[in-house]
C-alpha positions, 0 to 999 in steps of 0.5 A: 107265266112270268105272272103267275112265278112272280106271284108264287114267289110273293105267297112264298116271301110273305109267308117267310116274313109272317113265320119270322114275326109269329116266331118273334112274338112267341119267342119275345112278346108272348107272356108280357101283360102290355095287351094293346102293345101286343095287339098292335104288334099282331096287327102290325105283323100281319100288315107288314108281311102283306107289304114288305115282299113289296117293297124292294131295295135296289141294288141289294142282291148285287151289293151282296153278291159283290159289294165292289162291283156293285153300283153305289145308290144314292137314295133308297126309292121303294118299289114294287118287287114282284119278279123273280131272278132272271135266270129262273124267269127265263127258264119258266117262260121258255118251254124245253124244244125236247117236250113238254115243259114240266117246270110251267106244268108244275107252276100251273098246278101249283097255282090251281092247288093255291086256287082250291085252297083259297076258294074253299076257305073263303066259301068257310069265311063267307057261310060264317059271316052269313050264320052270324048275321042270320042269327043276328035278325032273326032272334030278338034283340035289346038295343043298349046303345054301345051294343045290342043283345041278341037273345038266343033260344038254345041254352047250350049255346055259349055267350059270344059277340060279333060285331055290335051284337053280343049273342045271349042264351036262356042259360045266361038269363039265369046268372046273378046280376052281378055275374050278367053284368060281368058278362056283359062289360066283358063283351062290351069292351070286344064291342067298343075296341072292334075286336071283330075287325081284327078276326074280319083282318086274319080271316082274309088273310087266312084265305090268301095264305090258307097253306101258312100255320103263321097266320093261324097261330096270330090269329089264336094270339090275337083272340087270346089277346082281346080276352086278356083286354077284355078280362082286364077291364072286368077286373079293374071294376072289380074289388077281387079277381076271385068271382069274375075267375069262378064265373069263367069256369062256370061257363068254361064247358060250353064250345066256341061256335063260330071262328070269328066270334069272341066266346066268353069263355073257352079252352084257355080259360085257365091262361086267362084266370092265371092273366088275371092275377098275374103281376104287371110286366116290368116296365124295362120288359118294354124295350123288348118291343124295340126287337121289333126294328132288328126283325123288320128290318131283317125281313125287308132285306131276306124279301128284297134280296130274293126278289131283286135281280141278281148278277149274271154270276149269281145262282137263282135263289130258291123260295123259302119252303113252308112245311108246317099247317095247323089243323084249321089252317086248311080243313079237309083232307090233306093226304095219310096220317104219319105218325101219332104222337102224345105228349103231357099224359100221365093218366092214359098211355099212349096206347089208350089214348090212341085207341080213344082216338081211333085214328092210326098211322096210314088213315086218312087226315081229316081235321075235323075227324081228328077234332070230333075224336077228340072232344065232339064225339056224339057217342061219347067216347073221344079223348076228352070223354075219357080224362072228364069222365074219371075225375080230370075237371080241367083237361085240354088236349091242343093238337098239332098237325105237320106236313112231311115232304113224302106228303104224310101228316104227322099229329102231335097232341100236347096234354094238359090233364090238371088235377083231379076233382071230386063231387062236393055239395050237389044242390037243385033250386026253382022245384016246388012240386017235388023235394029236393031229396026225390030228385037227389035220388034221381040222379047219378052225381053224389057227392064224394065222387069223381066228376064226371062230364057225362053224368053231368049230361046224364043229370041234365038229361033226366032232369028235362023227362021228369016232366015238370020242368021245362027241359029247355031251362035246366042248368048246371053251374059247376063251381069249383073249389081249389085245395091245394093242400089235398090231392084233389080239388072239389066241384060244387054242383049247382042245378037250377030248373024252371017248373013249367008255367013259371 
Protein backbone atom coordinates (compact mmCIF):
# COMPACT_ATOMS: atom_id res chain seq x y z
CA UNK A 1 0.00 0.00 0.00
CA UNK A 2 2.68 2.25 0.96
CA UNK A 3 3.86 1.92 -2.86
CA UNK A 4 0.95 2.46 -4.59
CA UNK A 5 0.62 6.14 -2.12
CA UNK A 6 3.72 7.08 -2.89
CA UNK A 7 3.32 6.81 -6.47
CA UNK A 8 -0.01 8.56 -6.40
CA UNK A 9 1.69 11.36 -4.63
CA UNK A 10 4.62 11.40 -7.32
CA UNK A 11 1.42 11.59 -10.57
CA UNK A 12 0.20 14.42 -8.26
CA UNK A 13 4.00 16.51 -7.79
CA UNK A 14 4.91 16.04 -11.63
CA UNK A 15 1.73 16.99 -12.86
CA UNK A 16 2.03 20.38 -10.44
CA UNK A 17 5.32 20.87 -11.71
CA UNK A 18 4.30 20.28 -15.69
CA UNK A 19 1.17 23.06 -15.01
CA UNK A 20 3.68 25.66 -13.40
CA UNK A 21 6.20 25.28 -16.55
CA UNK A 22 3.22 25.27 -19.33
CA UNK A 23 1.94 28.38 -17.07
CA UNK A 24 5.65 29.97 -17.35
CA UNK A 25 5.71 29.44 -21.18
CA UNK A 26 2.25 30.53 -21.92
CA UNK A 27 2.63 33.58 -19.61
CA UNK A 28 6.68 34.56 -20.51
CA UNK A 29 8.11 32.50 -23.70
CA UNK A 30 4.94 31.99 -25.86
CA UNK A 31 4.79 34.84 -28.59
CA UNK A 32 9.17 35.33 -28.76
CA UNK A 33 10.43 34.24 -32.60
CA UNK A 34 13.96 32.29 -30.57
CA UNK A 35 11.87 28.82 -32.05
CA UNK A 36 15.07 26.42 -30.92
CA UNK A 37 15.34 28.30 -27.35
CA UNK A 38 11.38 27.54 -27.14
CA UNK A 39 11.84 23.98 -28.10
CA UNK A 40 14.43 23.41 -25.66
CA UNK A 41 12.63 24.96 -23.02
CA UNK A 42 9.20 22.69 -23.85
CA UNK A 43 11.57 19.87 -23.78
CA UNK A 44 13.38 20.93 -21.06
CA UNK A 45 10.14 21.18 -19.11
CA UNK A 46 8.76 17.81 -19.72
CA UNK A 47 12.14 16.51 -18.54
CA UNK A 48 12.32 18.33 -15.48
CA UNK A 49 8.86 17.61 -14.23
CA UNK A 50 9.77 13.77 -14.78
CA UNK A 51 12.84 14.12 -12.48
CA UNK A 52 12.26 17.00 -10.11
CA UNK A 53 9.50 15.25 -7.60
CA UNK A 54 12.63 12.79 -7.41
CA UNK A 55 14.89 14.84 -6.21
CA UNK A 56 14.30 15.67 -2.53
CA UNK A 57 16.30 18.20 -0.28
CA UNK A 58 16.72 16.87 3.08
CA UNK A 59 15.71 18.40 5.88
CA UNK A 60 13.31 21.36 3.99
CA UNK A 61 9.99 20.62 5.42
CA UNK A 62 11.28 20.48 8.99
CA UNK A 63 13.39 24.06 8.17
CA UNK A 64 9.92 25.52 7.31
CA UNK A 65 8.27 24.02 9.91
CA UNK A 66 10.72 25.29 12.60
CA UNK A 67 13.96 26.91 11.07
CA UNK A 68 15.24 26.88 14.82
CA UNK A 69 14.53 23.44 15.38
CA UNK A 70 15.46 22.05 12.42
CA UNK A 71 18.75 20.33 12.00
CA UNK A 72 21.75 22.20 10.02
CA UNK A 73 22.78 20.39 6.55
CA UNK A 74 25.79 20.70 5.61
CA UNK A 75 25.60 19.65 1.96
CA UNK A 76 22.52 19.14 -0.37
CA UNK A 77 22.74 15.18 -1.32
CA UNK A 78 19.93 14.19 -3.85
CA UNK A 79 17.68 11.66 -3.16
CA UNK A 80 14.84 9.69 -4.44
CA UNK A 81 11.84 11.15 -2.59
CA UNK A 82 8.93 8.92 -3.14
CA UNK A 83 7.19 8.48 0.40
CA UNK A 84 4.47 10.32 1.47
CA UNK A 85 4.60 12.22 5.54
CA UNK A 86 4.42 10.01 7.84
CA UNK A 87 1.37 10.57 9.36
CA UNK A 88 -0.79 9.72 6.27
CA UNK A 89 1.76 6.84 5.39
CA UNK A 90 0.76 5.43 8.55
CA UNK A 91 -2.86 5.91 7.96
CA UNK A 92 -2.87 4.32 4.68
CA UNK A 93 -1.07 1.05 5.69
CA UNK A 94 -3.16 0.59 8.92
CA UNK A 95 -6.71 -0.73 8.13
CA UNK A 96 -9.79 0.81 10.78
CA UNK A 97 -10.47 -2.27 13.59
CA UNK A 98 -14.39 -0.94 12.99
CA UNK A 99 -14.57 -2.10 9.37
CA UNK A 100 -13.36 -1.98 6.23
CA UNK A 101 -10.75 0.68 5.35
CA UNK A 102 -12.08 2.82 2.78
CA UNK A 103 -9.26 5.28 2.58
CA UNK A 104 -7.00 1.93 0.88
CA UNK A 105 -10.15 1.08 -0.76
CA UNK A 106 -10.43 4.52 -2.28
CA UNK A 107 -6.29 4.50 -3.19
CA UNK A 108 -7.00 0.99 -5.17
CA UNK A 109 -9.59 2.56 -6.99
CA UNK A 110 -7.67 5.25 -7.95
CA UNK A 111 -4.79 3.46 -9.18
CA UNK A 112 -7.23 0.99 -11.24
CA UNK A 113 -8.83 4.46 -12.63
CA UNK A 114 -5.06 5.83 -13.40
CA UNK A 115 -4.46 1.88 -14.92
CA UNK A 116 -7.45 2.30 -17.48
CA UNK A 117 -6.68 5.77 -18.55
CA UNK A 118 -2.97 4.96 -19.07
CA UNK A 119 -3.83 1.46 -21.01
CA UNK A 120 -6.21 2.90 -23.17
CA UNK A 121 -3.95 6.02 -24.30
CA UNK A 122 -1.18 3.76 -24.82
CA UNK A 123 -3.30 1.20 -27.07
CA UNK A 124 -4.29 4.89 -29.09
CA UNK A 125 -0.06 5.83 -29.23
CA UNK A 126 0.79 2.14 -30.20
CA UNK A 127 -2.37 1.71 -33.32
CA UNK A 128 -0.90 5.08 -34.28
CA UNK A 129 2.59 4.59 -34.54
CA UNK A 130 1.72 0.91 -36.32
CA UNK A 131 -0.73 3.04 -39.09
CA UNK A 132 2.28 5.07 -39.89
CA UNK A 133 4.51 2.45 -40.60
CA UNK A 134 1.99 0.45 -42.44
CA UNK A 135 1.59 3.53 -44.63
CA UNK A 136 5.11 3.87 -44.78
CA UNK A 137 5.55 -0.03 -46.57
CA UNK A 138 2.96 -0.36 -48.26
CA UNK A 139 2.91 2.63 -50.53
CA UNK A 140 5.63 3.35 -52.94
CA UNK A 141 8.52 5.32 -52.12
CA UNK A 142 11.43 7.84 -53.42
CA UNK A 143 14.47 7.70 -51.50
CA UNK A 144 16.24 11.25 -51.21
CA UNK A 145 18.95 10.41 -49.25
CA UNK A 146 18.17 12.98 -46.03
CA UNK A 147 14.62 11.39 -46.35
CA UNK A 148 12.51 9.65 -48.30
CA UNK A 149 8.71 10.44 -49.95
CA UNK A 150 5.92 8.01 -49.68
CA UNK A 151 3.74 8.44 -52.40
CA UNK A 152 0.11 8.25 -51.04
CA UNK A 153 -3.04 7.26 -53.32
CA UNK A 154 -5.86 9.23 -51.89
CA UNK A 155 -5.84 12.94 -52.95
CA UNK A 156 -7.71 14.27 -49.73
CA UNK A 157 -4.93 13.47 -47.75
CA UNK A 158 -2.73 16.17 -46.62
CA UNK A 159 1.09 16.25 -46.88
CA UNK A 160 2.85 15.10 -43.18
CA UNK A 161 5.99 13.56 -42.06
CA UNK A 162 7.02 11.06 -39.81
CA UNK A 163 10.07 10.08 -38.96
CA UNK A 164 12.40 9.95 -42.21
CA UNK A 165 9.37 9.71 -44.38
CA UNK A 166 7.26 12.66 -45.48
CA UNK A 167 3.76 11.13 -46.95
CA UNK A 168 2.69 12.90 -50.42
CA UNK A 169 -0.70 12.60 -52.04
CA UNK A 170 -1.59 13.00 -55.89
CA UNK A 171 -2.92 16.48 -55.02
CA UNK A 172 0.77 17.47 -53.88
CA UNK A 173 2.18 16.17 -57.53
CA UNK A 174 0.03 18.79 -59.22
CA UNK A 175 1.79 21.88 -57.15
CA UNK A 176 4.17 24.13 -59.37
CA UNK A 177 8.03 23.14 -58.88
CA UNK A 178 8.64 25.86 -57.19
CA UNK A 179 5.41 25.23 -54.35
CA UNK A 180 6.79 21.35 -54.21
CA UNK A 181 9.84 22.32 -53.41
CA UNK A 182 8.78 24.55 -50.66
CA UNK A 183 6.88 21.65 -49.60
CA UNK A 184 9.41 19.55 -49.33
CA UNK A 185 12.29 21.76 -47.65
CA UNK A 186 9.59 22.17 -45.21
CA UNK A 187 9.09 18.58 -44.28
CA UNK A 188 12.76 18.11 -44.71
CA UNK A 189 14.07 20.37 -41.70
CA UNK A 190 11.11 18.28 -39.13
CA UNK A 191 13.27 15.43 -40.84
CA UNK A 192 16.91 16.64 -40.18
CA UNK A 193 15.92 18.44 -36.53
CA UNK A 194 13.68 14.81 -35.43
CA UNK A 195 10.91 16.78 -34.63
CA UNK A 196 9.02 13.36 -34.60
CA UNK A 197 11.35 12.43 -31.37
CA UNK A 198 9.87 14.92 -29.74
CA UNK A 199 5.98 14.07 -30.32
CA UNK A 200 7.37 10.15 -29.76
CA UNK A 201 8.74 12.20 -26.00
CA UNK A 202 4.93 13.81 -25.33
CA UNK A 203 3.00 10.71 -26.51
CA UNK A 204 4.86 8.72 -23.72
CA UNK A 205 4.29 10.94 -21.27
CA UNK A 206 0.75 11.91 -22.35
CA UNK A 207 0.32 7.98 -21.45
CA UNK A 208 1.69 8.39 -18.04
CA UNK A 209 -0.02 11.63 -17.24
CA UNK A 210 -3.11 10.89 -19.41
CA UNK A 211 -5.32 12.98 -16.75
CA UNK A 212 -2.66 16.24 -17.13
CA UNK A 213 -4.18 19.00 -19.68
CA UNK A 214 -0.37 20.11 -19.12
CA UNK A 215 1.21 18.06 -21.06
CA UNK A 216 -1.53 18.23 -23.83
CA UNK A 217 -1.06 21.97 -23.90
CA UNK A 218 3.14 21.30 -24.55
CA UNK A 219 2.71 19.14 -26.82
CA UNK A 220 0.28 21.44 -29.12
CA UNK A 221 3.27 24.27 -28.27
CA UNK A 222 5.62 21.90 -29.20
CA UNK A 223 4.24 21.17 -32.98
CA UNK A 224 3.52 24.80 -33.36
CA UNK A 225 7.09 25.45 -32.49
CA UNK A 226 8.58 22.77 -35.04
CA UNK A 227 6.09 24.55 -37.80
CA UNK A 228 7.60 27.92 -36.81
CA UNK A 229 11.40 25.95 -37.30
CA UNK A 230 10.15 24.72 -40.33
CA UNK A 231 8.45 28.08 -41.81
CA UNK A 232 11.27 29.76 -40.97
CA UNK A 233 13.64 28.00 -42.76
CA UNK A 234 11.54 28.19 -45.86
CA UNK A 235 11.27 31.51 -45.62
CA UNK A 236 15.03 32.34 -45.38
CA UNK A 237 15.46 30.68 -49.39
CA UNK A 238 12.78 32.84 -50.12
CA UNK A 239 13.31 36.56 -51.78
CA UNK A 240 9.17 37.50 -50.09
CA UNK A 241 7.24 35.60 -47.54
CA UNK A 242 4.11 36.36 -49.69
CA UNK A 243 3.84 32.74 -52.04
CA UNK A 244 5.22 30.46 -49.25
CA UNK A 245 1.98 32.15 -46.86
CA UNK A 246 -0.39 31.62 -50.32
CA UNK A 247 0.81 28.12 -50.43
CA UNK A 248 -0.38 27.57 -46.71
CA UNK A 249 -3.50 28.55 -47.35
CA UNK A 250 -3.82 26.73 -50.19
CA UNK A 251 -3.59 23.44 -48.28
CA UNK A 252 -4.77 25.23 -45.12
CA UNK A 253 -8.48 22.93 -45.69
CA UNK A 254 -6.93 19.56 -45.55
CA UNK A 255 -7.42 17.67 -41.79
CA UNK A 256 -4.38 16.70 -39.61
CA UNK A 257 -4.67 12.75 -39.95
CA UNK A 258 -2.42 11.26 -37.11
CA UNK A 259 -1.45 13.02 -33.81
CA UNK A 260 1.91 12.17 -34.08
CA UNK A 261 2.45 13.61 -37.32
CA UNK A 262 3.93 17.25 -38.73
CA UNK A 263 1.06 18.03 -41.34
CA UNK A 264 2.18 20.91 -43.69
CA UNK A 265 -0.68 22.91 -43.10
CA UNK A 266 -3.29 23.10 -40.46
CA UNK A 267 -5.81 25.23 -38.08
CA UNK A 268 -3.18 27.37 -37.11
CA UNK A 269 -2.02 28.28 -40.13
CA UNK A 270 -2.80 31.92 -39.75
CA UNK A 271 -0.51 31.93 -36.40
CA UNK A 272 2.05 30.53 -38.68
CA UNK A 273 1.83 33.27 -41.71
CA UNK A 274 1.63 36.16 -38.96
CA UNK A 275 5.31 34.21 -37.48
CA UNK A 276 6.16 34.79 -40.60
CA UNK A 277 6.24 38.31 -40.94
CA UNK A 278 6.35 39.08 -37.77
CA UNK A 279 9.82 41.00 -36.39
CA UNK A 280 12.45 39.24 -34.63
CA UNK A 281 12.16 39.35 -30.87
CA UNK A 282 14.57 41.85 -29.37
CA UNK A 283 17.56 40.41 -28.06
CA UNK A 284 16.93 41.84 -24.26
CA UNK A 285 13.58 39.54 -24.49
CA UNK A 286 16.08 36.87 -24.06
CA UNK A 287 16.90 37.25 -20.39
CA UNK A 288 13.16 36.67 -19.99
CA UNK A 289 14.73 32.58 -20.52
CA UNK A 290 16.45 33.65 -17.14
CA UNK A 291 12.72 33.37 -15.36
CA UNK A 292 13.34 29.77 -15.83
CA UNK A 293 15.85 29.30 -12.56
CA UNK A 294 13.34 31.36 -10.15
CA UNK A 295 10.60 28.51 -11.70
CA UNK A 296 13.07 25.73 -11.16
CA UNK A 297 13.69 26.30 -8.37
CA UNK A 298 10.37 26.98 -7.18
CA UNK A 299 9.15 23.74 -8.38
CA UNK A 300 11.98 21.62 -6.69
CA UNK A 301 11.26 23.20 -3.12
CA UNK A 302 7.03 22.76 -3.42
CA UNK A 303 7.86 18.75 -4.61
CA UNK A 304 10.81 18.48 -1.97
CA UNK A 305 8.79 19.88 0.66
CA UNK A 306 5.57 17.87 0.21
CA UNK A 307 7.65 14.83 0.03
CA UNK A 308 9.81 15.11 2.86
CA UNK A 309 8.99 14.13 5.97
CA UNK A 310 7.73 16.57 8.31
CA UNK A 311 7.63 17.14 12.11
CA UNK A 312 5.84 15.08 14.30
CA UNK A 313 3.88 18.51 14.91
CA UNK A 314 3.35 19.31 11.24
CA UNK A 315 -0.15 18.39 9.78
CA UNK A 316 0.00 16.08 6.59
CA UNK A 317 0.15 17.89 3.49
CA UNK A 318 -2.36 17.30 0.78
CA UNK A 319 -1.54 16.61 -3.33
CA UNK A 320 -2.18 19.19 -5.39
CA UNK A 321 -5.63 18.85 -7.11
CA UNK A 322 -5.51 18.88 -11.03
CA UNK A 323 -9.15 19.71 -12.26
CA UNK A 324 -8.69 20.61 -15.72
CA UNK A 325 -8.35 18.10 -19.09
CA UNK A 326 -8.33 19.02 -22.36
CA UNK A 327 -10.48 17.05 -24.83
CA UNK A 328 -7.80 14.97 -26.20
CA UNK A 329 -6.10 14.54 -23.01
CA UNK A 330 -8.41 11.37 -22.30
CA UNK A 331 -10.77 10.60 -25.24
CA UNK A 332 -13.87 8.82 -24.63
CA UNK A 333 -16.26 9.56 -21.93
CA UNK A 334 -15.92 11.02 -19.01
CA UNK A 335 -19.17 11.81 -17.31
CA UNK A 336 -22.24 14.44 -18.37
CA UNK A 337 -21.76 17.95 -20.07
CA UNK A 338 -22.14 21.14 -17.45
CA UNK A 339 -22.47 23.97 -19.16
CA UNK A 340 -21.85 25.46 -22.85
CA UNK A 341 -20.18 27.98 -23.19
CA UNK A 342 -19.13 30.29 -26.36
CA UNK A 343 -16.98 32.95 -26.87
CA UNK A 344 -15.51 35.28 -30.09
CA UNK A 345 -18.97 34.89 -32.09
CA UNK A 346 -20.70 37.29 -33.69
CA UNK A 347 -21.98 35.88 -36.87
CA UNK A 348 -24.45 33.20 -34.89
CA UNK A 349 -25.70 33.50 -31.32
CA UNK A 350 -25.19 31.43 -28.86
CA UNK A 351 -28.49 29.66 -29.45
CA UNK A 352 -27.57 28.54 -33.04
CA UNK A 353 -24.36 27.71 -32.53
CA UNK A 354 -25.72 25.39 -29.63
CA UNK A 355 -28.07 23.78 -31.96
CA UNK A 356 -25.27 23.31 -34.85
CA UNK A 357 -23.65 21.48 -32.18
CA UNK A 358 -26.24 19.41 -31.06
CA UNK A 359 -24.86 18.61 -27.74
CA UNK A 360 -26.83 20.39 -24.24
CA UNK A 361 -26.16 20.49 -20.83
CA UNK A 362 -26.83 16.86 -19.20
CA UNK A 363 -25.60 14.76 -22.45
CA UNK A 364 -23.02 12.54 -22.33
CA UNK A 365 -19.20 13.82 -22.92
CA UNK A 366 -17.51 12.26 -25.67
CA UNK A 367 -14.73 14.31 -27.23
CA UNK A 368 -14.90 12.90 -30.27
CA UNK A 369 -18.65 13.34 -30.53
CA UNK A 370 -17.95 16.85 -29.55
CA UNK A 371 -14.89 17.33 -32.34
CA UNK A 372 -17.34 15.43 -35.10
CA UNK A 373 -19.86 18.43 -34.15
CA UNK A 374 -17.78 20.73 -34.72
CA UNK A 375 -15.79 20.30 -37.80
CA UNK A 376 -16.38 16.48 -39.09
CA UNK A 377 -19.78 15.76 -39.53
CA UNK A 378 -20.57 13.64 -42.68
CA UNK A 379 -23.72 15.43 -43.22
CA UNK A 380 -22.46 18.64 -43.05
CA UNK A 381 -24.29 20.28 -40.58
CA UNK A 382 -21.43 21.08 -37.76
CA UNK A 383 -20.38 24.57 -36.42
CA UNK A 384 -17.64 24.81 -39.14
CA UNK A 385 -20.27 24.13 -41.83
CA UNK A 386 -22.27 26.74 -40.83
CA UNK A 387 -19.46 29.73 -40.55
CA UNK A 388 -17.81 28.27 -44.13
CA UNK A 389 -20.70 27.58 -45.76
CA UNK A 390 -21.86 31.64 -45.43
CA UNK A 391 -18.72 33.55 -46.80
CA UNK A 392 -16.47 32.90 -43.37
CA UNK A 393 -12.90 31.38 -45.47
CA UNK A 394 -10.93 31.56 -42.45
CA UNK A 395 -13.13 30.22 -38.97
CA UNK A 396 -11.73 28.04 -36.45
CA UNK A 397 -13.35 27.18 -33.18
CA UNK A 398 -10.38 25.76 -30.41
CA UNK A 399 -12.84 23.80 -27.80
CA UNK A 400 -11.87 23.52 -24.07
CA UNK A 401 -13.16 21.25 -21.98
CA UNK A 402 -13.20 21.41 -17.52
CA UNK A 403 -13.89 18.77 -15.27
CA UNK A 404 -15.96 20.32 -12.21
CA UNK A 405 -15.80 18.41 -8.93
CA UNK A 406 -19.62 16.99 -8.87
CA UNK A 407 -17.85 15.33 -12.03
CA UNK A 408 -19.58 17.13 -14.79
CA UNK A 409 -17.55 18.55 -17.93
CA UNK A 410 -17.89 21.90 -18.73
CA UNK A 411 -17.14 22.91 -22.72
CA UNK A 412 -15.66 26.49 -23.50
CA UNK A 413 -15.49 27.05 -27.36
CA UNK A 414 -13.28 30.03 -28.34
CA UNK A 415 -14.13 31.61 -32.07
CA UNK A 416 -12.13 32.98 -34.29
CA UNK A 417 -14.77 33.91 -37.48
CA UNK A 418 -12.01 36.11 -39.54
CA UNK A 419 -13.38 38.33 -42.26
CA UNK A 420 -15.91 37.34 -44.68
CA UNK A 421 -14.67 36.11 -48.48
CA UNK A 422 -16.41 36.11 -51.68
CA UNK A 423 -15.81 34.13 -54.90
CA UNK A 424 -13.68 35.91 -57.52
CA UNK A 425 -12.33 34.42 -60.59
CA UNK A 426 -13.33 30.61 -60.96
CA UNK A 427 -10.91 28.86 -63.42
CA UNK A 428 -10.55 25.11 -64.59
CA UNK A 429 -7.20 23.95 -66.54
CA UNK A 430 -6.25 19.85 -67.98
CA UNK A 431 -10.00 19.65 -70.07
CA UNK A 432 -9.62 19.39 -73.67
CA UNK A 433 -12.65 17.68 -74.50
CA UNK A 434 -15.02 20.08 -73.32
CA UNK A 435 -14.99 24.00 -72.99
CA UNK A 436 -14.47 25.86 -70.05
CA UNK A 437 -17.50 27.65 -70.15
CA UNK A 438 -19.98 24.09 -70.40
CA UNK A 439 -18.25 23.06 -67.28
CA UNK A 440 -18.42 26.71 -65.67
CA UNK A 441 -22.15 26.21 -66.28
CA UNK A 442 -22.09 22.86 -64.37
CA UNK A 443 -21.03 23.76 -61.41
CA UNK A 444 -22.52 26.05 -58.37
CA UNK A 445 -19.19 28.49 -57.58
CA UNK A 446 -19.83 31.95 -59.26
CA UNK A 447 -17.95 34.37 -58.67
CA UNK A 448 -19.16 37.59 -56.98
CA UNK A 449 -20.66 35.13 -54.20
CA UNK A 450 -19.84 34.16 -50.82
CA UNK A 451 -17.45 31.11 -50.40
CA UNK A 452 -18.92 28.33 -49.41
CA UNK A 453 -17.10 24.90 -48.41
CA UNK A 454 -19.79 22.67 -49.60
CA UNK A 455 -20.20 24.04 -53.06
CA UNK A 456 -16.83 23.76 -53.18
CA UNK A 457 -17.31 19.92 -52.29
CA UNK A 458 -20.14 20.01 -54.29
CA UNK A 459 -18.01 21.35 -57.44
CA UNK A 460 -15.46 18.72 -57.02
CA UNK A 461 -18.14 16.00 -56.63
CA UNK A 462 -19.62 16.98 -60.05
CA UNK A 463 -16.67 17.41 -61.60
CA UNK A 464 -15.51 13.59 -60.76
CA UNK A 465 -19.18 12.18 -62.55
CA UNK A 466 -18.64 14.02 -65.67
CA UNK A 467 -17.06 11.10 -66.91
CA UNK A 468 -14.23 12.16 -68.54
CA UNK A 469 -12.09 13.03 -65.63
CA UNK A 470 -10.40 10.93 -63.56
CA UNK A 471 -12.20 11.70 -60.04
CA UNK A 472 -9.37 10.85 -58.43
CA UNK A 473 -7.48 13.84 -59.97
CA UNK A 474 -9.54 16.66 -59.47
CA UNK A 475 -8.39 19.49 -57.46
CA UNK A 476 -9.44 22.52 -56.01
CA UNK A 477 -6.71 25.53 -55.09
CA UNK A 478 -8.08 28.31 -53.08
CA UNK A 479 -6.06 31.29 -53.41
CA UNK A 480 -7.18 34.00 -51.30
CA UNK A 481 -6.97 37.41 -52.02
CA UNK A 482 -6.69 40.12 -49.11
CA UNK A 483 -8.47 43.93 -49.30
CA UNK A 484 -8.40 45.25 -46.38
CA UNK A 485 -9.75 48.42 -47.56
CA UNK A 486 -13.28 46.59 -48.48
CA UNK A 487 -15.30 44.67 -46.24
CA UNK A 488 -14.72 41.40 -47.39
CA UNK A 489 -11.68 39.47 -48.94
CA UNK A 490 -11.63 37.42 -52.18
CA UNK A 491 -11.00 33.68 -52.74
CA UNK A 492 -9.61 32.69 -56.40
CA UNK A 493 -10.79 29.47 -57.09
CA UNK A 494 -8.48 27.26 -59.12
CA UNK A 495 -9.90 23.69 -60.79
CA UNK A 496 -7.41 21.50 -62.13
CA UNK A 497 -8.81 17.97 -63.76
CA UNK A 498 -6.60 15.34 -65.42
CA UNK A 499 -8.71 13.57 -68.68
CA UNK A 500 -8.41 10.05 -68.27
CA UNK A 501 -5.76 8.27 -70.28
CA UNK A 502 -3.41 11.29 -69.76
Amino acid sequence: MAMLTSFLLYLAEASFCLIIFALAYRLLLAGLTYFAWNRAYLLGALLASVVIPLVGFPGLAAWLANPAAAPAVAQLPLRLNWQLNAPLAQAVATPTPNGPDWLAMLLIGAVILYALGALYKLVRAVRNVRTLRRLARQNPQTDLGTFAIVHLPEASMPAFSFGRHVFLSPLHEALSPAEREQLLLHEQVHVQQRHTLDLLLVEALGVMFWFNSAVGYIGRQLKVVHEYLADAAVARTQASPAPYGELLIKLAAQQLPFALVHAFSHKQIFLRIQMLTQPTSSPMKKLRFLFIVPVFAFTWAATACVGSPAPETAAPAEAPANTTAAPNAAAGRIGRIGRISWQGNTYLTATELNQALGLKTGDAYDSAAVARRLSFDPKGDDVTSRYMDHGYLFFSVSPKATRQPNGTTDLTFNISEGRKAQIGRVSITGNTKTSTAALLKLIPLRSGEDFSRAKLLETQRILAQQGEFDPNKVGINPAPEMRPNEPTDLVNIALVVVEKGK
